[in-house]
C-alpha positions as a printed NumPy array, in Angstrom:
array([[ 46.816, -64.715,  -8.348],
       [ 48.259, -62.448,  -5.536],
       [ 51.645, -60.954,  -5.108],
       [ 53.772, -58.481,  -3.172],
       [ 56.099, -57.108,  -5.004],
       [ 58.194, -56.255,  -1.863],
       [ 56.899, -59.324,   0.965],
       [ 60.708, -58.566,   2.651],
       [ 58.674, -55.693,   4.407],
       [ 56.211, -57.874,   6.35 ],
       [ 59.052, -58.363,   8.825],
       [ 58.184, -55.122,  10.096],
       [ 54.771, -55.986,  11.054],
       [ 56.239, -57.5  ,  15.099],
       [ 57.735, -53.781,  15.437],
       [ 55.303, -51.57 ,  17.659],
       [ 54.777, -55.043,  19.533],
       [ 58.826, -54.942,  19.445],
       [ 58.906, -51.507,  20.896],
       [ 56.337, -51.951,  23.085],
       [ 57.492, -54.182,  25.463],
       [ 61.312, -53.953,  25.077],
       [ 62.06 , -50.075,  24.62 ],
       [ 62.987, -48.854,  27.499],
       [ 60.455, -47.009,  29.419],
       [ 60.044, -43.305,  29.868],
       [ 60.762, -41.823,  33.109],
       [ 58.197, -39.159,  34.078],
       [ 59.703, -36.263,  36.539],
       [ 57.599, -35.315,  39.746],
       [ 57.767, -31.292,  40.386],
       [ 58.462, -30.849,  44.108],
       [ 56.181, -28.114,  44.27 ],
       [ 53.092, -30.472,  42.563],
       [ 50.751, -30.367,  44.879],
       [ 47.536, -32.537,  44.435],
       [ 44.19 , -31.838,  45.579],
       [ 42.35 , -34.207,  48.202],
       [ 39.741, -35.029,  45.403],
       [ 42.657, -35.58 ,  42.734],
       [ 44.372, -38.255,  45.419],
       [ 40.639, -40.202,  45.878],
       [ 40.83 , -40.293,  42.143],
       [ 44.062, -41.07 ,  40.766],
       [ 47.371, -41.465,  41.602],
       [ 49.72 , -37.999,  39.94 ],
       [ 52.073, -41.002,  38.483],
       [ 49.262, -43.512,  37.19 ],
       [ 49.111, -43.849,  33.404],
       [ 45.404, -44.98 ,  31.689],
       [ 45.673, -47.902,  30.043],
       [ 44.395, -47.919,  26.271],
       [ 41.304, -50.117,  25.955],
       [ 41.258, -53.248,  24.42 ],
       [ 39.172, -52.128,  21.148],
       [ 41.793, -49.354,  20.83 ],
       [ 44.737, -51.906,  21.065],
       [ 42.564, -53.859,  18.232],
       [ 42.238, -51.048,  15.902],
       [ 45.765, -49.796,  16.238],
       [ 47.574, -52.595,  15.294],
       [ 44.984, -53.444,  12.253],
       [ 45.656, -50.301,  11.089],
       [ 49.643, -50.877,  11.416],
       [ 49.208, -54.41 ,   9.863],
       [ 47.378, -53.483,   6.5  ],
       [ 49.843, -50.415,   6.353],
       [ 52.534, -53.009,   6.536],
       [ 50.828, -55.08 ,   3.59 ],
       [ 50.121, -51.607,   1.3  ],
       [ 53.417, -50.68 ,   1.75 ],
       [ 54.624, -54.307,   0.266],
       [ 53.073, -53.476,  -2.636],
       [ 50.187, -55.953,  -3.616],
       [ 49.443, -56.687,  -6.761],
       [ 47.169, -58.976,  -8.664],
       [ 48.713, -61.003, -11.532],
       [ 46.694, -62.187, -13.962],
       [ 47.013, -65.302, -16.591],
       [ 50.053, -65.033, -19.426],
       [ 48.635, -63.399, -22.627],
       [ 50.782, -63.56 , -25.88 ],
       [ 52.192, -60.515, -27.294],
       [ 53.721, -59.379, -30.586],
       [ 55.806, -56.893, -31.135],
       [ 56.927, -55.076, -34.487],
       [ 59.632, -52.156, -35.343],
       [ 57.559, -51.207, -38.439],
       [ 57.332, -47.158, -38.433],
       [ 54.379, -45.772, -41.464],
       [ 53.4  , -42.625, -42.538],
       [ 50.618, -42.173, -44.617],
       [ 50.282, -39.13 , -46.968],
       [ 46.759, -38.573, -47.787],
       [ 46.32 , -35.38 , -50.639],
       [ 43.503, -33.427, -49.339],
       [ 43.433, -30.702, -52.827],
       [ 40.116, -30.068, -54.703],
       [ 40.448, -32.532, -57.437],
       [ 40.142, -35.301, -54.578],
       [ 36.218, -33.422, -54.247],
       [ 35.802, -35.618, -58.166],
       [ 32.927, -37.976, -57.695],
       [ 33.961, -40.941, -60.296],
       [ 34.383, -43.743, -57.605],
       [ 31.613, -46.372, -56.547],
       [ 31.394, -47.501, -53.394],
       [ 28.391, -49.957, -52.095],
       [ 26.039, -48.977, -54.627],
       [ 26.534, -44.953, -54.362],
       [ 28.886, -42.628, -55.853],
       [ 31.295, -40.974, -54.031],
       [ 34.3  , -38.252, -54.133],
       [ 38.122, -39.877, -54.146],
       [ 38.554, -38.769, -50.68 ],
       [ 35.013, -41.024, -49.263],
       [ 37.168, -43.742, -51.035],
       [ 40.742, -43.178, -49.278],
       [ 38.706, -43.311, -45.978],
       [ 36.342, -45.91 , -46.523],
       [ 38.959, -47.929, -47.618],
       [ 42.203, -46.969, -45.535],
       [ 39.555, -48.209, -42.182],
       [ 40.332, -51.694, -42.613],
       [ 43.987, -51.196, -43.546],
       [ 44.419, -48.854, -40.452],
       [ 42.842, -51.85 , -38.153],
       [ 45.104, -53.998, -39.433],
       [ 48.376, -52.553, -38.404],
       [ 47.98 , -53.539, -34.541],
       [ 51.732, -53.245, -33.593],
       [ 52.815, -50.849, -35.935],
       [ 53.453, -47.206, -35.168],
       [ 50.792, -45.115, -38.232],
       [ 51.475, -41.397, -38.536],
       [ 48.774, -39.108, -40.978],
       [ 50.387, -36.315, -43.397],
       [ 47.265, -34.748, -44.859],
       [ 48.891, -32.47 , -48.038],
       [ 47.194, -29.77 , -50.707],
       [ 49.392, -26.469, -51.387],
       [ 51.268, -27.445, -47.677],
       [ 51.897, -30.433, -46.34 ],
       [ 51.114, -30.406, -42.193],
       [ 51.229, -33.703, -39.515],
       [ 47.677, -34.532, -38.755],
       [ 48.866, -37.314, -36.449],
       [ 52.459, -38.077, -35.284],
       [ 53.992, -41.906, -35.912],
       [ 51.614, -43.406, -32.302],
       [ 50.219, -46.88 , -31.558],
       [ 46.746, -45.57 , -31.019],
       [ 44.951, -46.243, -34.   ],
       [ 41.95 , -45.506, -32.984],
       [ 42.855, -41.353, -32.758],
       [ 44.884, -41.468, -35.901],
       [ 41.131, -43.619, -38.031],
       [ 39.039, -40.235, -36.145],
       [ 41.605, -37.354, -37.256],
       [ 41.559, -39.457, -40.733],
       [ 37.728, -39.17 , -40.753],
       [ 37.562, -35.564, -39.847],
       [ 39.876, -34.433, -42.308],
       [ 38.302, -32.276, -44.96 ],
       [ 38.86 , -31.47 , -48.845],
       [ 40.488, -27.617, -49.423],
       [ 41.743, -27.355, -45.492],
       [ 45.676, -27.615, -47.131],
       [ 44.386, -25.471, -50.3  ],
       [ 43.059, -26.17 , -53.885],
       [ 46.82 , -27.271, -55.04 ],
       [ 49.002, -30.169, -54.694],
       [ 52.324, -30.451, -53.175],
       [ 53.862, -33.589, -53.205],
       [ 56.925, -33.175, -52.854],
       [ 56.238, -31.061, -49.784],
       [ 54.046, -33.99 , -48.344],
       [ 57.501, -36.731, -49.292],
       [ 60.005, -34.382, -47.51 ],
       [ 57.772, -33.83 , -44.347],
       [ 57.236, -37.736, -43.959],
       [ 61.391, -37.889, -44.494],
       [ 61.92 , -35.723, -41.695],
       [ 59.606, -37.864, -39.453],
       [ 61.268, -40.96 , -40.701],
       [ 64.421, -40.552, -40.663],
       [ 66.126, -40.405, -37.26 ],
       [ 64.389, -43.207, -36.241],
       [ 66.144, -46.171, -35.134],
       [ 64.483, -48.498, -36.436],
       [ 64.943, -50.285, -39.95 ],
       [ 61.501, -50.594, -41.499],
       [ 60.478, -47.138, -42.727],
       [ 57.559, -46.833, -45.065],
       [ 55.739, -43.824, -46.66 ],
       [ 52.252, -44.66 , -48.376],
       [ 52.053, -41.903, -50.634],
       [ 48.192, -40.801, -52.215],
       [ 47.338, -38.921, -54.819],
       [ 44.991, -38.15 , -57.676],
       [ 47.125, -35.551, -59.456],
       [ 50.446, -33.775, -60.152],
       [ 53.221, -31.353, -58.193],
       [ 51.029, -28.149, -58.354],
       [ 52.689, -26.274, -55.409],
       [ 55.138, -26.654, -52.445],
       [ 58.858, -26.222, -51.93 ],
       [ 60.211, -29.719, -52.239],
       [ 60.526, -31.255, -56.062],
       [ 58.916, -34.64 , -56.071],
       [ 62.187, -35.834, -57.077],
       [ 64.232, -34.304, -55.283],
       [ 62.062, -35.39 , -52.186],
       [ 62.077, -39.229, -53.396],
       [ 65.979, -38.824, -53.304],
       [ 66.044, -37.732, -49.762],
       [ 63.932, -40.543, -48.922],
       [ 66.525, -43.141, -50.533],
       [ 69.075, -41.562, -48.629],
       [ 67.505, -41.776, -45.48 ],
       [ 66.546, -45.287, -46.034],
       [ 62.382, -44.389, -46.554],
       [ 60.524, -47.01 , -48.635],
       [ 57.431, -44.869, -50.458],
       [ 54.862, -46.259, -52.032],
       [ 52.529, -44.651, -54.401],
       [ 49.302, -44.696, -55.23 ],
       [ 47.533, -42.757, -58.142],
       [ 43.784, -42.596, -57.424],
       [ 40.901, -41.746, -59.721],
       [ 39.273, -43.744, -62.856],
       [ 39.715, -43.787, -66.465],
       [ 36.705, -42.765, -67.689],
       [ 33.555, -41.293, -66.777],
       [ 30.113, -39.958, -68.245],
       [ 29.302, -36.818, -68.111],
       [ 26.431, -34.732, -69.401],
       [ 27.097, -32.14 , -71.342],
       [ 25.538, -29.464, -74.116],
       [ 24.931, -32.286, -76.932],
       [ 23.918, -35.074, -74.488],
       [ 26.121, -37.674, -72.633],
       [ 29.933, -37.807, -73.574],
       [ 33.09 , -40.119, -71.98 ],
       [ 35.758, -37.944, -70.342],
       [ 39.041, -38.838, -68.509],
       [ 38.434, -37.682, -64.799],
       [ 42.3  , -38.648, -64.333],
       [ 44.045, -36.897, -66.919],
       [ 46.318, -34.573, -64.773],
       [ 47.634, -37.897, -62.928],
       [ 51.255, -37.652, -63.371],
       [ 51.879, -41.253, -63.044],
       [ 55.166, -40.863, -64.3  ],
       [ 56.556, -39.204, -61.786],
       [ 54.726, -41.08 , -58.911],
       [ 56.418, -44.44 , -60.651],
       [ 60.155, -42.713, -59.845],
       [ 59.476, -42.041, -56.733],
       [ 58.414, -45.365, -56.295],
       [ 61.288, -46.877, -57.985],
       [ 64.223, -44.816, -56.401],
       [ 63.115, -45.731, -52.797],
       [ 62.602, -49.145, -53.437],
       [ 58.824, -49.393, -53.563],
       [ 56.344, -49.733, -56.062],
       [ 53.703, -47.437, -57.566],
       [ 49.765, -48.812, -57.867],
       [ 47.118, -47.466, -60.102],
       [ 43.374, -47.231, -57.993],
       [ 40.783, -46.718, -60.699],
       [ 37.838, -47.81 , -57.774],
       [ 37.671, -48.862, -54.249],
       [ 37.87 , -51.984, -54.987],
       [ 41.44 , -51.735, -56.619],
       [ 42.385, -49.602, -53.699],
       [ 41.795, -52.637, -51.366],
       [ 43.617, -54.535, -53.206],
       [ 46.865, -52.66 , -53.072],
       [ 46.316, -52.436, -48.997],
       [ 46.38 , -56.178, -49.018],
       [ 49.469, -56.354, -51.501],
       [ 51.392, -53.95 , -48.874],
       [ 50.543, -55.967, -46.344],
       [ 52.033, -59.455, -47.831],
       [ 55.25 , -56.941, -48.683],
       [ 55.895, -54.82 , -45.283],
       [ 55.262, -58.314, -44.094],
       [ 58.448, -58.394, -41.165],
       [ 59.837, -60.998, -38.537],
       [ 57.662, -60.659, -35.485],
       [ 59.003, -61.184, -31.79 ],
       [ 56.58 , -63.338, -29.882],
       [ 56.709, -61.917, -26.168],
       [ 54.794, -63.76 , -23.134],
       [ 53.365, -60.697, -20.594],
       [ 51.102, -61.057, -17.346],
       [ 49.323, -58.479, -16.663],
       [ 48.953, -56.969, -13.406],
       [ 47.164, -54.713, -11.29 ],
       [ 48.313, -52.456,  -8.192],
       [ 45.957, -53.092,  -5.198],
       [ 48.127, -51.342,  -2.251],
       [ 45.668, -48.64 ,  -2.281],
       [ 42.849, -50.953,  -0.785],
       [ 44.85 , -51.633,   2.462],
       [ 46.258, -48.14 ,   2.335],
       [ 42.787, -46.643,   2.55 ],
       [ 41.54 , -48.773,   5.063],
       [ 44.443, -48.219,   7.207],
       [ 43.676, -44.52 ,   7.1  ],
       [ 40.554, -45.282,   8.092],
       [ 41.244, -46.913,  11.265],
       [ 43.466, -43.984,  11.918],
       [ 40.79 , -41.566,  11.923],
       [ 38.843, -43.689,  14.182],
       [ 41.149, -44.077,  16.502],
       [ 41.766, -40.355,  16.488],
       [ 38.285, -39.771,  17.175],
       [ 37.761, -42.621,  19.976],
       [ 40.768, -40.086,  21.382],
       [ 38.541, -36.932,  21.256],
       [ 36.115, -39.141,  23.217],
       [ 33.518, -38.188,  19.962],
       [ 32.038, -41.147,  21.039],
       [ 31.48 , -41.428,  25.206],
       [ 27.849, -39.786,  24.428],
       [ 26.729, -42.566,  22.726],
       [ 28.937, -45.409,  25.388],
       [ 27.022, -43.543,  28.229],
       [ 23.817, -44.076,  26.069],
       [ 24.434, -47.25 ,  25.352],
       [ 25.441, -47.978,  29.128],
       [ 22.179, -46.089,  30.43 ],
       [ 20.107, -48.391,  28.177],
       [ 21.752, -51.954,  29.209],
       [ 20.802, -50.822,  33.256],
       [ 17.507, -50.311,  32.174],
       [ 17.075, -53.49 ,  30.573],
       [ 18.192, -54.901,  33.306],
       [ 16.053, -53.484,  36.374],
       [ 13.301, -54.524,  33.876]])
């Protein structure tokens, strides 16, 4: 459907037609000295004023009328689409170190590293938070902001995907990763604030205690979730044939439980992609929050259509001025007479 957003200005489309014929008119001096030559006075008249042509008259006052409409701001408006909106604010803290290079998770058949798994996985979760503002904290020996809290997902899924095992360092600082999320979180004004914390290791590194950083995050009202990644077992060939190792044993899952606990959120144990999915869905049904149901139309600006084609008529008239075009009106009258002594 079409609008104007401002139709009060069509009133000024009667103005040069306003002007025209009751402004008063211009008195035009005669030098007493002006002294016109015989061929001048078989021509014209010193005082006599060429009238514009028709087509001119035509042109000028389209041109005025669809600068009149652009002006008035048209606009198409298309039909009512529903909209929801949240306040939900989430970082997610992704631990980039070397042990996340450990190849003990199965994915589709194929054997992957812990890190494959985080992204394979965190794609659907990350598609699923339409509304929701996602920020990326990738974290090793430093803790860094890959992508600031945004609404386009789509940037924060690529800068996920490109991310890269050792760019942080070999170590893990977790604490470092919790206090950098904090400081993102914090002087927000909105109430939901959640951290999804994962790791597949312990505080190797950093600045910030673990627990010190989980009690920063209580104060500032940041909900953190952790997740310990990596499985319980594995084979392994070795020197005397095939043995059963823990691939998980520096998983400080004590630690990752306090955090959880003090900030009011829960810690989850990943032994496979499969469990990792899981836990998405669980966070899901627990950030679950009141949504506001919001009816928008959409609309688009078309003032630049009639704006443009008033210009255009401008120029032409500017050039019909110039007289660029009497060669081809003499042409054109040449040809007509000799149609018609034919």
């Amino acid at each position: 459907m079409l609008s104007l957003q401002w139709p009060w200005l069509l009133t000024l489309l009667p103005l040069p037609f306003l002007v025209y014929f009751f402004a008063p008119k211009k008195e035009h001096a005669v030098s007493e000295v002006y002294a016109p030559s015989l061929m001048m006075l078989a021509d014209s008249k010193p005082n006599q004023s060429q009238r514009p042509s028709v087509l001119r008259i035509v042109l000028a006052a389209m041109a005025w009328c669809l600068l009149v409409i652009a002006a008035s701001r048209p606009v198409f408006v298309g039909e009512p689409k529903s909209v929801s909106n949240s306040d939900r604010n989430m970082m997610l803290a992704v631990d980039i170190s070397q042990s996340m290079l450990e190849e003990d998770m199965t994915f589709r058949n194929r054997q992957i590293n812990r890190l494959q798994a985080v992204k394979a996985v965190l794609t659907g979760f990350i598609e699923r938070r339409q509304g929701d503002r996602l920020g990326l904290i990738l974290f090793g020996e430093r803790a860094y902001i890959q992508t600031p809290l945004t609404f386009d997902l789509n940037t924060l899924q690529q800068l996920l995907d490109e991310a890269v095992v050792g760019l942080a360092g070999k170590r893990t600082a977790i604490g470092d990763g919790i206090g950098l999320a904090v400081k993102r979180l914090q002087d927000l004004p909105e109430s939901n604030r959640v951290l999804i914390l994962l790791t597949d290791g312990q505080n190797t590194a950093g600045e910030v205690d673990p627990l010190q950083a989980s009690k920063l995050a209580a104060q500032a009202g940041v909900k953190v979730y952790t997740v310990g990644i990596g499985a319980d077992e594995m084979v392994v060939q070795g020197f005397f044939g095939p043995r059963r190792v823990n691939p998980s044993r520096d998983l400080d899952e004590v630690t990752l439980t306090t955090i959880a606990q003090e900030t009011g959120g829960q810690y989850y144990r990943a032994r496979n992609p499969q469990e990792l999915e899981e836990i998405y869905d669980i966070l899901d049904t627990l950030e679950e929050i009141e949504v506001e149901e919001q009816v928008i139309r959409p609309e688009k600006s078309l003032f630049h259509y009639p704006l443009a084609l008033s210009l255009g008529l401008a120029g032409l008239l500017y050039l019909i001025g110039l007289g660029v075009f009497q060669p081809l009106t003499k042409l054109g009258r040449k040809i007509s007479e000799e149609n018609t002594h034919a």
